[in-house]
C-alpha positions as CSV (number, residue, x, y, z in Angstrom):
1,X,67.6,100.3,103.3
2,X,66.9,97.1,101.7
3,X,68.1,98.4,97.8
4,X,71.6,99.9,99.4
5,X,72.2,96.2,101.5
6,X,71.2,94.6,97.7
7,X,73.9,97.2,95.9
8,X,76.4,96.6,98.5
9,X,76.1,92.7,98.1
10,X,75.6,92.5,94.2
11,X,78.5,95.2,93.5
12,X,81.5,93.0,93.9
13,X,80.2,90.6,91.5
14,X,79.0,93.3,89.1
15,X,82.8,94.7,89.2
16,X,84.2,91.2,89.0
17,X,82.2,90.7,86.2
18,X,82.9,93.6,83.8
19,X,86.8,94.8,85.1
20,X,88.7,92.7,83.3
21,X,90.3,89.3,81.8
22,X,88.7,86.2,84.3
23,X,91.3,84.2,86.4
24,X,90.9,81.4,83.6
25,X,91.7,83.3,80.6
26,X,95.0,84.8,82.8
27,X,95.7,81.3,83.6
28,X,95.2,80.3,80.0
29,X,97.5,82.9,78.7
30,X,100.3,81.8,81.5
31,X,100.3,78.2,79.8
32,X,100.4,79.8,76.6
33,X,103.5,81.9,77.5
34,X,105.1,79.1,79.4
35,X,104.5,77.1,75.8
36,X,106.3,79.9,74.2
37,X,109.5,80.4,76.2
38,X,108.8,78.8,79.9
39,X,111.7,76.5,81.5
40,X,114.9,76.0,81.7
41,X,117.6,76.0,79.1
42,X,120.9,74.6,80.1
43,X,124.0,75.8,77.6
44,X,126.8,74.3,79.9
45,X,126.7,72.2,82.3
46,X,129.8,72.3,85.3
47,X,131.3,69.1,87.4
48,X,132.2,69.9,90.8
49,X,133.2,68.0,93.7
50,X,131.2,66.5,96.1
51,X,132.8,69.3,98.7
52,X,131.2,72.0,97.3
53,X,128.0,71.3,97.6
54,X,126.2,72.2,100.9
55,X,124.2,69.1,102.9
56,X,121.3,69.8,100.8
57,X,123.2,68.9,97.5
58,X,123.8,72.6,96.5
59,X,125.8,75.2,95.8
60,X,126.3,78.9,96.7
61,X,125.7,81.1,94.1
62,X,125.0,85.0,95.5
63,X,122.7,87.3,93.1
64,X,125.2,89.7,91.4
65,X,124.7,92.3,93.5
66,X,125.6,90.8,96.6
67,X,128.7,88.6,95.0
68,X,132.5,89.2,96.4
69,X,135.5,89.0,94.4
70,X,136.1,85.3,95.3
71,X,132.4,83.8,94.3
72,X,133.1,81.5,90.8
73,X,129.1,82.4,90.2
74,X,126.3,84.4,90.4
75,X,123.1,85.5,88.6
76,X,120.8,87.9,87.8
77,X,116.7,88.1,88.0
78,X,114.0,90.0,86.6
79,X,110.3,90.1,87.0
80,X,108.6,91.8,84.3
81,X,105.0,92.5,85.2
82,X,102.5,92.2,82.1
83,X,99.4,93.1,84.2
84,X,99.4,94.9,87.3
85,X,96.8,95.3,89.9
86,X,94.9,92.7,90.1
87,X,95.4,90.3,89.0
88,X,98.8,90.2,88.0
89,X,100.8,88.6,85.5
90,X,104.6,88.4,85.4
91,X,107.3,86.8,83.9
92,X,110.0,85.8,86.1
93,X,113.3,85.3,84.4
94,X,116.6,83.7,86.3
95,X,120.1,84.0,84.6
96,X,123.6,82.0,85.9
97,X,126.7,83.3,84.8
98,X,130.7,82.1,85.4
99,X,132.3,85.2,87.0
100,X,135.8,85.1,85.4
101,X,134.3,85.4,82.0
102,X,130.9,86.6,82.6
103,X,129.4,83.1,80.7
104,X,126.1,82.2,81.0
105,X,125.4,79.1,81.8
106,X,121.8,78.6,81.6
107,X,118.5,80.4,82.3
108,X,114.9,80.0,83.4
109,X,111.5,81.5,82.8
110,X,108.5,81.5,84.1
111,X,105.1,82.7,84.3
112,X,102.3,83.8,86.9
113,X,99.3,84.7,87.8
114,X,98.0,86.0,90.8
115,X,94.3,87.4,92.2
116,X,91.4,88.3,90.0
117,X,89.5,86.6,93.0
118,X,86.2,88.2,94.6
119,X,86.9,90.1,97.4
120,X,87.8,88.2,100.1
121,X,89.6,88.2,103.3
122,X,92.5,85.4,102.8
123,X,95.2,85.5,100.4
124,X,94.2,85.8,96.6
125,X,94.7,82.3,94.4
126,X,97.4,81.7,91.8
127,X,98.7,80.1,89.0
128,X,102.1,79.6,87.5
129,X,104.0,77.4,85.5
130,X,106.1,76.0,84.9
131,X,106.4,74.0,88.0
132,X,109.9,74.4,88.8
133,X,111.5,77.4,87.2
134,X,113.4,79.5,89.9
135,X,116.9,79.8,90.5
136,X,117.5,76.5,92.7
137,X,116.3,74.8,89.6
138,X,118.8,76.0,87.7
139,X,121.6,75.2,89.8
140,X,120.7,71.9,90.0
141,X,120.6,71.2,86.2
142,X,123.9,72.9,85.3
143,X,125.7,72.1,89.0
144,X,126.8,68.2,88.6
145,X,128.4,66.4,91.7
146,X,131.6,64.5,90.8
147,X,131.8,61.0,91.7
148,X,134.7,60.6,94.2
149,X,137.3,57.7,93.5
């Protein structure tokens, strides 16, 4: 009784051991691919007036699926999952477009890691970088507010 209560406690670590890349070497090769390729790259930014901008300073910009006729923008997202499981690694990758001509306007990606923990009964840790690379970040780089006269 004794040996199985020792297996039961020890196997978890054993697995954690020996099943894979550690939650610092995942979290080193998120920096590294943030190094690479992560952020945000702007190609044109657009003035607007102050009116169209909601009370929190931004703008409405549906995904592309869900844009009308009417909506001047909208973008796209992917997440493409280099390691599944867990842990997990994806990229995350945000892209703002100009409806009438389909321009993009600038783009964001980003990196992340989560699990690779011990078992455990709360959520699993993460890591990601950069620090601000969804889609409300890109707004607010390419979306400039217009000074009113």
């Amino acid at each position: 009784m004794k040996t199985l209560l020792v297996i039961l406690l020890v196997l978890p670590f054993v697995t954690a051991c020996i099943s894979g890349p550690s939650k610092g070497q995942l979290d080193d090769e998120v920096k590294r691919l943030c190094a690479i390729d992560g952020g945000i790259k702007v190609y044109e930014t657009v003035k607007l007036p102050a009116e169209k901008f909601d009370k929190y300073g931004q703008i409405r910009v549906p995904a592309k699926w869900l844009a009308k006729p009417e909506d001047e923008y909208y973008y796209e997202s992917s997440t493409n999952y280099l390691i599944k499981g867990n842990p997990e690694l994806w990229q995350s990758h945000y892209k703002l477009y100009r409806a009438h001509d389909n321009k993009l306007l600038g783009e964001s990606i980003g990196y992340a890691r989560v699990g690779g923990d011990m078992p455990e009964p709360w959520h699993h840790s993460s890591f990601s970088c950069p620090e601000k690379a969804d889609i409300t970040d890109v707004k607010k780089q390419i979306f400039i507010k217009t000074e009113e006269k």
